[in-house]
C-alpha positions as CSV (number, residue, x, y, z in Angstrom):
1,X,66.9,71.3,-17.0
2,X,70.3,72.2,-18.4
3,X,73.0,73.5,-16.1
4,X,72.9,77.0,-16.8
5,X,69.3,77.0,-16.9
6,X,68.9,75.6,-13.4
7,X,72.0,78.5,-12.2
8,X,69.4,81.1,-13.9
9,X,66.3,79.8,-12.3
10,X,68.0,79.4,-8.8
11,X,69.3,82.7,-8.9
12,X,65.9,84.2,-9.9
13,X,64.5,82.0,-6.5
14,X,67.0,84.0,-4.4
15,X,66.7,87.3,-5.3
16,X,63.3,86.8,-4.5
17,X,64.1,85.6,-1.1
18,X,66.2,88.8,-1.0
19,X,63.4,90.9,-1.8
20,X,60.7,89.3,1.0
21,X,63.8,89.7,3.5
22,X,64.0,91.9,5.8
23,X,66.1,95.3,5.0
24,X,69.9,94.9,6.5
25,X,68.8,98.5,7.8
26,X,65.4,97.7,9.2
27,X,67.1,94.7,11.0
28,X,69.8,96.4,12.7
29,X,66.9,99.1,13.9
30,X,65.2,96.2,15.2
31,X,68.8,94.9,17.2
32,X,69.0,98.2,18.6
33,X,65.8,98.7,19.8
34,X,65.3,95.1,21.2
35,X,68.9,95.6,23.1
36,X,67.6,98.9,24.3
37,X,64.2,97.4,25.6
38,X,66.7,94.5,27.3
39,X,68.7,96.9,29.0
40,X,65.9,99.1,30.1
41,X,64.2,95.7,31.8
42,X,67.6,94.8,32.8
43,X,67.6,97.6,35.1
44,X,64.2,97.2,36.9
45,X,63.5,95.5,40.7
46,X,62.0,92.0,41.1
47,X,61.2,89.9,43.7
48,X,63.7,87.1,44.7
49,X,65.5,87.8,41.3
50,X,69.1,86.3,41.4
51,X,70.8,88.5,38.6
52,X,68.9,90.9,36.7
53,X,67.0,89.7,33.1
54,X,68.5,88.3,29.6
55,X,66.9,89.2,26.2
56,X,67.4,87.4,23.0
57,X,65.8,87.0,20.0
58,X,63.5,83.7,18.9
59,X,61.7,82.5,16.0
60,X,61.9,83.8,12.7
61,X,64.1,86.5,13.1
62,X,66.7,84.7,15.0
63,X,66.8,81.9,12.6
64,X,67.2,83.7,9.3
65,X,64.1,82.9,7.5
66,X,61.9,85.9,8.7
67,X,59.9,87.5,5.7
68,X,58.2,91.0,5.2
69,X,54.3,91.0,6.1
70,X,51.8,91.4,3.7
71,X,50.3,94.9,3.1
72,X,47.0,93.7,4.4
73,X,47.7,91.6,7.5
74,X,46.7,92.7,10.5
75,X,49.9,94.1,11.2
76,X,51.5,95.7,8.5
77,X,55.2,95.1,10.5
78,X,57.9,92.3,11.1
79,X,57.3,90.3,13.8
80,X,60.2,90.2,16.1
81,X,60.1,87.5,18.8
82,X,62.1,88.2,21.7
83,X,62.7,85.7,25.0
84,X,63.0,88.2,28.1
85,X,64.3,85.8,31.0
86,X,63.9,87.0,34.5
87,X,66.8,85.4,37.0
88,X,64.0,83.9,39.7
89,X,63.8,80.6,39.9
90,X,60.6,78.9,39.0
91,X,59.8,77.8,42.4
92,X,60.0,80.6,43.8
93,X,57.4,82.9,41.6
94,X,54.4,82.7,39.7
95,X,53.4,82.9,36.1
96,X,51.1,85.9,37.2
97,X,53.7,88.1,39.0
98,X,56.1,87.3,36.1
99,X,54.0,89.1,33.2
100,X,52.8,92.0,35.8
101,X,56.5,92.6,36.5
102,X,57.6,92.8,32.8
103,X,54.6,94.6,31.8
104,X,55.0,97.8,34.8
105,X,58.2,97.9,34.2
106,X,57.8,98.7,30.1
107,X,55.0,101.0,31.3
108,X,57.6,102.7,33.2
109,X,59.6,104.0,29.9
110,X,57.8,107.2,29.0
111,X,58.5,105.9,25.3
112,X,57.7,102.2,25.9
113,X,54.6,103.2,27.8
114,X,53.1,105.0,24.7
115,X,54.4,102.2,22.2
116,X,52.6,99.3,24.3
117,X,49.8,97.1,23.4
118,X,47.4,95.6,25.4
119,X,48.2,92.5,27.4
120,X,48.8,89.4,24.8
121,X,47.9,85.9,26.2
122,X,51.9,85.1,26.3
123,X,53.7,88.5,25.1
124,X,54.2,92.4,25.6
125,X,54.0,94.3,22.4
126,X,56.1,96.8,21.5
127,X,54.3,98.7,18.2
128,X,57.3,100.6,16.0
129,X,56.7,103.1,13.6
130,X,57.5,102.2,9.9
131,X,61.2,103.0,9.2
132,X,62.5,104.6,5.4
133,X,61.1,101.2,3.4
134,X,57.5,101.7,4.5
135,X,57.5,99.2,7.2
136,X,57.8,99.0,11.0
137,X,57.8,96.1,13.6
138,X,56.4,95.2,16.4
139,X,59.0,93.9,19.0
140,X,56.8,90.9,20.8
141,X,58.5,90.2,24.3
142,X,57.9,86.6,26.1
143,X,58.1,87.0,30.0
144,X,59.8,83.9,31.0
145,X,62.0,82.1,33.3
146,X,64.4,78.9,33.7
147,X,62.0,75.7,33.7
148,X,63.0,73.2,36.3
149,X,65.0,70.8,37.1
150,X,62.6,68.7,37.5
151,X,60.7,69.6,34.1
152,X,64.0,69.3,32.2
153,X,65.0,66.2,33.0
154,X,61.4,64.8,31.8
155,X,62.4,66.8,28.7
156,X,65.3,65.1,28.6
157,X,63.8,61.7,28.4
158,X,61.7,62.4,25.6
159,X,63.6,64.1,23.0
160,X,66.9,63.0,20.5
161,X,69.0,65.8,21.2
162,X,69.3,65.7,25.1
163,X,72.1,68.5,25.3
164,X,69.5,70.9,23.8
165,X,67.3,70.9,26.6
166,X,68.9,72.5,29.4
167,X,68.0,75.8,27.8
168,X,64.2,74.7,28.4
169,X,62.2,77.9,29.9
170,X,58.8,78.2,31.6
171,X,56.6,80.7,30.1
172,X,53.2,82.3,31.2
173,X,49.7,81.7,29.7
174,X,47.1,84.9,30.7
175,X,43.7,82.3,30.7
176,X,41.8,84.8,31.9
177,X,42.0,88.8,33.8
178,X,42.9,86.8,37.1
179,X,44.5,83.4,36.3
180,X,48.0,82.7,34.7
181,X,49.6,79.2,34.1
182,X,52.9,77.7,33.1
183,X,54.1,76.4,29.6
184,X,57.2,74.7,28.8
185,X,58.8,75.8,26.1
186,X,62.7,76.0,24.2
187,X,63.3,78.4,21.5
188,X,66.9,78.5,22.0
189,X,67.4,74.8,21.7
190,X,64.9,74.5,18.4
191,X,67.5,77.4,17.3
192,X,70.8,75.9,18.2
193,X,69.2,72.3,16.1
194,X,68.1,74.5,13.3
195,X,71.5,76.0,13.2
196,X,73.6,72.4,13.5
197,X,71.2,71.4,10.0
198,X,72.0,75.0,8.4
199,X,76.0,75.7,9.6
200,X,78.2,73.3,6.8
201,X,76.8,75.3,3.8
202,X,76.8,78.5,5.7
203,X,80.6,77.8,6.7
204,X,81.2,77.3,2.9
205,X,79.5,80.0,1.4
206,X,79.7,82.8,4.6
207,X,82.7,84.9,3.1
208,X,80.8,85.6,-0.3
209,X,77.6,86.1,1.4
210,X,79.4,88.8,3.6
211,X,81.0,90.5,1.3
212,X,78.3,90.6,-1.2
213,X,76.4,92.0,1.8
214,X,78.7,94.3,2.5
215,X,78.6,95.9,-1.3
216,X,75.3,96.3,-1.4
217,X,74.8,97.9,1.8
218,X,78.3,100.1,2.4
219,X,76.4,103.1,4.1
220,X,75.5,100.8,7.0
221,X,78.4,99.2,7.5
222,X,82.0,100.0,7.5
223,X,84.2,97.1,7.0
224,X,82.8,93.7,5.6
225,X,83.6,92.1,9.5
226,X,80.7,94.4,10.7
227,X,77.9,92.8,8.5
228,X,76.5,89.9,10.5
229,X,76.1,86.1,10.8
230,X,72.2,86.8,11.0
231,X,72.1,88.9,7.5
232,X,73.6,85.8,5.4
233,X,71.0,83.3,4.2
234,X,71.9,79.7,2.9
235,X,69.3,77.7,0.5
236,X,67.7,76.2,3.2
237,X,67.2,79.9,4.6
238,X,65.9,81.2,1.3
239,X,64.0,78.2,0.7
240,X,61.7,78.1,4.0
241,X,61.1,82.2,3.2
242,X,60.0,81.1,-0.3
243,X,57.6,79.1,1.0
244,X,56.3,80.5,3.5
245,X,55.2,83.4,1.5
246,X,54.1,80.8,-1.2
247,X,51.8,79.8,1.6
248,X,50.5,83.0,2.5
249,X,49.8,84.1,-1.2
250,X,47.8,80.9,-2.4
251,X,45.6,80.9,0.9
252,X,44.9,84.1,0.8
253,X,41.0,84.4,0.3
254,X,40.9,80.8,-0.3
255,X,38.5,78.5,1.6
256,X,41.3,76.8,3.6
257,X,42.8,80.2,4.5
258,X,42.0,79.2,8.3
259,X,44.0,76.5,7.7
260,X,47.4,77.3,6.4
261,X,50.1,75.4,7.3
262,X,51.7,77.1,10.3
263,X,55.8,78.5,10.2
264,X,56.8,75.7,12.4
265,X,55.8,73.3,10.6
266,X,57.3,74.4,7.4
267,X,60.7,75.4,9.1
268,X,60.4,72.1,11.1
269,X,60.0,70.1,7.6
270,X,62.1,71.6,5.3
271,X,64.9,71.8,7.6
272,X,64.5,68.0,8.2
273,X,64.7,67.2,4.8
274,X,67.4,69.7,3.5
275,X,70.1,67.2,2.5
276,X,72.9,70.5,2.0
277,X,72.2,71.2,-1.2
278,X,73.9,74.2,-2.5
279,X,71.5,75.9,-4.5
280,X,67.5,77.5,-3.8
281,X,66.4,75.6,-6.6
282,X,68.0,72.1,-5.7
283,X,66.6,72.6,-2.0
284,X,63.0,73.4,-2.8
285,X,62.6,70.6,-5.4
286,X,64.1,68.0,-2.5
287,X,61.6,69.6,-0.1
288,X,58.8,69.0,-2.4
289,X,59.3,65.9,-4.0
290,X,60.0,64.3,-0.2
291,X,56.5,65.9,1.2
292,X,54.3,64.9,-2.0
293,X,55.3,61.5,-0.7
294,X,53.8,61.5,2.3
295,X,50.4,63.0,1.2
296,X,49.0,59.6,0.6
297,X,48.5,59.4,4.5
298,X,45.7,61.6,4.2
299,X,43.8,58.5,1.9
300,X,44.6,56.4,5.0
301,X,47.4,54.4,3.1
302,X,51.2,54.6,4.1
303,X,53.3,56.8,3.0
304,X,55.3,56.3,-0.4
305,X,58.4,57.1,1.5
306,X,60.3,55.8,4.8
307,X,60.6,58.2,7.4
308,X,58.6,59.0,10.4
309,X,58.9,63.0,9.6
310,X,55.1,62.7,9.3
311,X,53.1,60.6,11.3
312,X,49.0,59.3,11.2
313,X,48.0,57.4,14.3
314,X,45.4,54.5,13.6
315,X,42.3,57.3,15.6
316,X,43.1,59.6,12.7
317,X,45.5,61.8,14.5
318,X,48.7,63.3,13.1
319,X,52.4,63.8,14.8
320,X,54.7,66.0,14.2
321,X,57.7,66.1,16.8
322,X,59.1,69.2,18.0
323,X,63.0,68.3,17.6
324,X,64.0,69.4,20.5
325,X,60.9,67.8,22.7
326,X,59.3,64.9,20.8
327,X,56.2,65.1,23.3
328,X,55.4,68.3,21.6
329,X,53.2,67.7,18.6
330,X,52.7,70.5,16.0
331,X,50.2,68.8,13.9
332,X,48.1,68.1,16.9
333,X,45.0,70.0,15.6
334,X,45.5,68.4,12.4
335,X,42.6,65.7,13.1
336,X,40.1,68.8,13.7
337,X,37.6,69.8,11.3
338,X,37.8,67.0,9.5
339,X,41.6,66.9,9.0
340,X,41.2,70.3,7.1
341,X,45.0,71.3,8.3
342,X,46.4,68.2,6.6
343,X,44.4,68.1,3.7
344,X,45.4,72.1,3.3
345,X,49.0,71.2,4.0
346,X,49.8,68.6,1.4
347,X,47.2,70.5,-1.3
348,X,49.5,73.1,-0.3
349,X,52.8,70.9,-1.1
350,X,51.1,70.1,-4.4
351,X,51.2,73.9,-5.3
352,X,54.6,74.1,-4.7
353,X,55.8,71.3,-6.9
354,X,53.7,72.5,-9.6
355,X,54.1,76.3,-9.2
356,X,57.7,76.4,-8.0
357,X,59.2,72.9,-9.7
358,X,57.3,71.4,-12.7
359,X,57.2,75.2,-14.0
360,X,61.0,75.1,-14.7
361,X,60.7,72.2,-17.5
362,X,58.9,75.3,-19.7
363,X,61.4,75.8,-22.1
364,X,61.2,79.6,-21.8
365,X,62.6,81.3,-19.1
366,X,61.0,84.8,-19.4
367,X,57.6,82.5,-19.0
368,X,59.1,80.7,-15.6
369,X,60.0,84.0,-14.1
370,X,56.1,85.6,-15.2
371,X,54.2,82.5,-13.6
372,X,56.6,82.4,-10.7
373,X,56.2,86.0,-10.0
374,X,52.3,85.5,-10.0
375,X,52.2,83.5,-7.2
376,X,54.4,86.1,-5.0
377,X,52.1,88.7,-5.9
378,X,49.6,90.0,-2.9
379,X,45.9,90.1,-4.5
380,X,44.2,93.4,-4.5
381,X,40.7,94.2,-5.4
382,X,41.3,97.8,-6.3
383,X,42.0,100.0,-9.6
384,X,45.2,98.6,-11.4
385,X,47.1,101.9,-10.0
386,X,47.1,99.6,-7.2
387,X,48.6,96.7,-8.3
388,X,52.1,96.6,-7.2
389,X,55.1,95.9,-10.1
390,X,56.5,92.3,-10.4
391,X,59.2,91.6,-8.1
392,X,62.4,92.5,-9.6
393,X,65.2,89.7,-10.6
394,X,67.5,92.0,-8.0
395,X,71.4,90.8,-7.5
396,X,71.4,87.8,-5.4
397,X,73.9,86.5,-2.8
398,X,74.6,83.5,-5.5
399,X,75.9,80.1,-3.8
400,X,77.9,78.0,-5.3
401,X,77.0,74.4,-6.1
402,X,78.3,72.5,-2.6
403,X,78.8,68.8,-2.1
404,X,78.8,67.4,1.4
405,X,79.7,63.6,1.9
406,X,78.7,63.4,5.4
407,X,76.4,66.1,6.5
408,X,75.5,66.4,10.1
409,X,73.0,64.8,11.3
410,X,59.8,75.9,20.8
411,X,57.3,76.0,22.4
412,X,54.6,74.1,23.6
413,X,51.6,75.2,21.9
414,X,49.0,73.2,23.0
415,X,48.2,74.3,26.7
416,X,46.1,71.5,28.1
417,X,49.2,69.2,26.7
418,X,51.3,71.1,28.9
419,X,49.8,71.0,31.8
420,X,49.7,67.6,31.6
421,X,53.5,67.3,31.6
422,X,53.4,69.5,34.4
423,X,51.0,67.4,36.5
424,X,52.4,64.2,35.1
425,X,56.1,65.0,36.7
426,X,54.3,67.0,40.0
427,X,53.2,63.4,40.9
428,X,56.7,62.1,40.7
């Protein structure tokens, strides 16, 4: 692809990472309210607590690559993951009186009250109303509390960035209307790795991001040091967004919908792979090219590529390591149903070399930007009034092309896997 085609294509790829973004104004709405909610906990009673409660964001939101939900999903908001850490040690509390605590204490805000769902398995929810773009958020808050010293250091042992671990929490599982349990989990560290992959480009391209930021958005903020670190995306940021909504448009009404590749795994890969390249375009074709190698291990055969990013065991199970925990295994339901997750996730890598790579070799662009749009476009089954227009080629933040010589080198969501780390140290 010539050079300024490749600058025309990339730029096309961010702005549509700008538009499934989520609005500067909706996301410092969200900052408030979440700081609010953290204060108003802050300021309740618990048992044996040492000093007070911390709240901070997780997930998606705090690691740039959050996107706007679908009209039709089931809620029609951004998710926002908060961490809400009570001060009580571990040992001296339970799982069960740690969710009760949180949740009175939210039912004790007349506004919070009315705003809260129903008890989730792990979380609180907080239900938002939509804001000026049509769209709310639900603010989903993880009762929690520092894991053990005991669980750490087994964390510790098992992982290839030890100095993450020490931010390791223990969170609760409802398994039923009377019994609660422990999981380990360690969103902060997965973000503080995430962040050591993503921070030389940022670095290099963070004054131009803010201040094209700060341009486009001057009745929210009043000075270009006011926009913040969280509203400037890099490629990799852009990239992961692109493709997770990729994701959610091809399954949609598919027969491997159930299936999808999950976010973790896609923010988990890509950021693995990303080899600082300085454009959308450059980061999604390294992405792709790298996956497609490894889809031979669903034939059984090795992969075409050295690496251990994805792993088949010889019983047919797959691995993939948490980063910051390498005993926690996000394909671990991958062997199920016949290996339908990992035969959806690399036909799913396919798609995205074809629709998103090998479409930028047709010699018109007008054509690349029409096909492109297509698969970015949510499927309705109504009239044509309906239909939403095509995604506009809006003013991206546009990176510049970055060379690095020497680049730098959450939870636990399998329950029963859990415990058995628990009972596996308890006998130590």
């Amino acid at each position: 692809m010539p050079h300024d085609k490749l600058k025309r294509y990339s730029d096309f790829l961010g702005s549509l990472a700008n538009d499934l973004d989520i609005p500067p104004s909706t996301y410092r709405r969200a900052v408030k309210s979440y700081k609010a909610v953290g204060e108003w906990l802050d300021g309740g009673e618990y048992e044996d607590s040492l000093n007070g409660v911390s709240i901070h964001a997780q997930g998606s939101f705090e690691l740039g690559t959050v996107i706007k939900p679908l009209k039709g999903s089931k809620k029609a908001g951004y998710d926002i993951d908060l961490v809400c850490q009570l001060s009580i040690p571990k040992d001296n509390t339970t799982p069960g009186y740690i969710k009760s605590a949180i949740g009175q204490r939210l039912e004790e805000h007349d506004t919070y009250k009315r705003i809260l769902d129903d008890e989730g398995k792990r979380c609180w929810t907080l239900e938002y109303a939509e804001d000026n773009d049509g769209m709310g958020f639900h603010l989903d808050v993880l009762p929690s509390v520092q894991e053990s010293d005991r669980v750490i250091e087994h964390l510790r042992a098992h992982t290839r960035h030890p100095g993450l671990v020490d931010t390791a929490i223990a969170i609760t599982n409802k398994d039923s209307d009377t019994a609660y349990s422990w999981s380990t989990s360690n969103p902060r560290g997965y973000s503080e790795w995430f962040k050591s992959i993503n921070s030389p480009v940022f670095h290099s391209m963070a004054s131009l991001g803010r201040k094209q930021l700060f341009e486009n958005n001057r009745l929210l903020f009043a000075s270009v040091e006011e926009v913040p670190d969280q509203l400037i995306r890099t490629p990799l940021q852009q990239a992961i967004q692109i493709m997770k909504r990729h994701r959610d448009i091809r399954f949609s009404g598919h027969d491997s919908e159930d299936f999808k590749p999950i976010s973790m795994i896609i923010t988990t890969l890509a950021a693995r792979l990303y080899e600082n390249e300085g454009d959308v375009f450059s980061t999604l074709r390294n992405i792709a090219e790298k996956l497609r190698l490894y889809s031979t291990l669903v034939e059984g055969r090795a992969p075409m590529i050295d690496g251990d990013l994805i792993q088949r065991n010889p019983d047919g199970t797959w691995y993939i390591a948490n980063p910051v925990n390498n005993q926690e295994n996000f394909a671990d339901r991958w062997h199920e149903n016949g290996g339908a997750r990992a035969e959806a996730f690399f036909e799913w890598a396919s798609w995205v070399s074809t629709d998103l790579i090998e479409i930028a070799k047709n010699p018109d662009f007008d054509t690349i930007v029409d096909n492109v749009q297509e698969h970015f476009e949510e499927r309705h089954d109504h009239h044509d009034d309906d239909i939403p227009a095509k995604i506009p080629a809006a003013p991206a933040i546009i990176m510049p092309h970055i060379e690095i010589e020497e680049p730098n080198k959450p939870w636990c969501n399998t329950d029963a896997l859990c415990r058995n780390w628990h009972n596996i140290i308890s006998k130590k």
